[in-house]
C-alpha positions in Angstrom: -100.0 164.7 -53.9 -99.0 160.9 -55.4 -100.3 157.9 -54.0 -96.7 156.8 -53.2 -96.0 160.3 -51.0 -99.4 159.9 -49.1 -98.2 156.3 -48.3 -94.9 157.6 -46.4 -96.8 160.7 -45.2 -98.3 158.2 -42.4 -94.9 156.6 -41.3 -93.7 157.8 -38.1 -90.7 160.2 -39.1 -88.2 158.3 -36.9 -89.5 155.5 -39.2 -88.3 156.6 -42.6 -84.5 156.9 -40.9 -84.9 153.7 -39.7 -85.9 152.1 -43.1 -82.9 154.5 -44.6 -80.5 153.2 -42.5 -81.6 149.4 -41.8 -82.0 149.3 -45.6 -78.8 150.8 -46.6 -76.7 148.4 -44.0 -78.1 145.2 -45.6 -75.7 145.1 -48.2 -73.2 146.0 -46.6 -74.0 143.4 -43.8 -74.0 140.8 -46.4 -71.2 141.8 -48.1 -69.0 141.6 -44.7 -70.6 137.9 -44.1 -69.6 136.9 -47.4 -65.8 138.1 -47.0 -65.7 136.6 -43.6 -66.2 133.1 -45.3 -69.8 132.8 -44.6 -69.0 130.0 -41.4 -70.5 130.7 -38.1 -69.3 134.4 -37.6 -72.2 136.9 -37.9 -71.0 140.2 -38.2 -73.5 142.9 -37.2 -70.7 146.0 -38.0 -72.6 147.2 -40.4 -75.4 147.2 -38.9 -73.9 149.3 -36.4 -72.6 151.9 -38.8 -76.2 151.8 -40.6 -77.8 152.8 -37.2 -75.0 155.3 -36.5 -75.5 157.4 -39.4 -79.7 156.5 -39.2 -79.3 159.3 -35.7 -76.8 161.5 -37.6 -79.3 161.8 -40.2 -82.3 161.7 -37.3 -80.7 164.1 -35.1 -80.2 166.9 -38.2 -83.8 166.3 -39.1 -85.0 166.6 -35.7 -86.5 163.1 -34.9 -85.8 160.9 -31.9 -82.1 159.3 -32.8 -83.2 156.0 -30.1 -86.2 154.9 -31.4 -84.7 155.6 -35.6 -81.7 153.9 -33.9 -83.8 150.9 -32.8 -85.9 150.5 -36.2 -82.6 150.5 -38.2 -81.5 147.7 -35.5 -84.1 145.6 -36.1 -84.3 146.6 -40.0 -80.6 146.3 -40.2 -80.7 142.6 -38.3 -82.6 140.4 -40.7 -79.8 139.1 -42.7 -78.4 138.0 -39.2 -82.1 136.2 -38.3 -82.3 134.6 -41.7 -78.2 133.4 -41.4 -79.5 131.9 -38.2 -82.3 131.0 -38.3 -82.1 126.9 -40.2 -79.3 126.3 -36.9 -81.5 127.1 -35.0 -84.0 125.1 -36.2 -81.8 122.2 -36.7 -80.6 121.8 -33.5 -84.1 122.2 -32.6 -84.8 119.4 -34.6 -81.5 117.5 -33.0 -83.1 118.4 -29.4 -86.7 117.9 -29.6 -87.5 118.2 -25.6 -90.1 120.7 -23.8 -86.9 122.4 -22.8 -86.3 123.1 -26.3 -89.9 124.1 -26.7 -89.2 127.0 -24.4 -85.5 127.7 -25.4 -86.2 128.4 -29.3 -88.3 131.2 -28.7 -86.1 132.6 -26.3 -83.3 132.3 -28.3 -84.7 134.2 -31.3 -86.6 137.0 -28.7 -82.9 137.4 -27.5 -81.0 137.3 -30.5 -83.8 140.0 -31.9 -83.5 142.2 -29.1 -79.6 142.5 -28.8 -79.3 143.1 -32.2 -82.4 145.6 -31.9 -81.3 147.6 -28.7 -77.5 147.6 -30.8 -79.1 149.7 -33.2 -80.7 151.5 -30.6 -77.3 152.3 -29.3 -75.6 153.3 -32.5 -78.4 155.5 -33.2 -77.7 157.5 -29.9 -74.5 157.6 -30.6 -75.3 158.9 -34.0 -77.1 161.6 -32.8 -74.6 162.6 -30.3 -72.1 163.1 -33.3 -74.5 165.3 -35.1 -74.8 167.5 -32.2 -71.1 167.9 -32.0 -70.5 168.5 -35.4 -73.5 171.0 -35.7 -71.8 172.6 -32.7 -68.5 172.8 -34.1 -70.0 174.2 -37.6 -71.8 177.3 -35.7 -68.6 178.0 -34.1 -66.4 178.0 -37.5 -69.3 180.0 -38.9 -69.0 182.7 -36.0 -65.6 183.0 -36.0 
């Protein structure tokens, strides 16, 4: 066994969907942020999709679709965080109060776990499809 397949042989399976899918949306997240015109919209379809096809891919390999779902979510996010994260810190800088001490954090908790529990979402969803579509493959196989 190589060094490199002992590595990934300690990664929770629902883990390795997760990097798949995360991985595989960040392009494509980019890609959407740079045709919007790269202002102040933050698309997160991709993600979305990315975490979709993370439980398709989950569900067939029998591994929890929510929490490959939720990896690819947070995976998937991080060219969201990095796009927001210097406004965030400017206005920061813009509003330096002990209000804003507390709202910062909160801000980036929240805009973590939305973006987290979306791909949480997609990956149930995901998962659903895969179960309908093995369904529907057992029945044209029967017939």
């Amino acid at each position: 066994m190589s060094r490199g397949t002992r590595f990934l042989g300690r990664f929770d399976p629902a883990w390795k969907y997760a990097l798949v899918g995360g991985l595989l949306s960040i392009p494509f997240s980019l890609g959407e942020y740079w045709l919007s015109g790269m202002g102040t919209n933050y698309p997160a379809g991709m993600l979305v999709v990315g975490a979709g096809i993370t439980g398709y891919l989950a569900q067939r390999g029998g591994v929890d679709t929510a929490k490959s779902g939720l990896g690819a979510g947070f995976i998937g996010g991080l060219p969201v965080y990095l796009a927001l994260f210097p406004p965030l810190i400017q206005s920061f800088a813009a509003w330096p109060s002990p209000l804003g001490v507390i709202v910062l954090p909160c801000l980036v908790v929240g805009i973590v776990a939305l973006l987290t529990v979306l791909g949480g979402i997609a990956g149930l969803v995901g998962g659903w499809v895969a179960k309908k579509v093995g369904v529907l493959q057992r029945r044209a196989v029967h017939s």
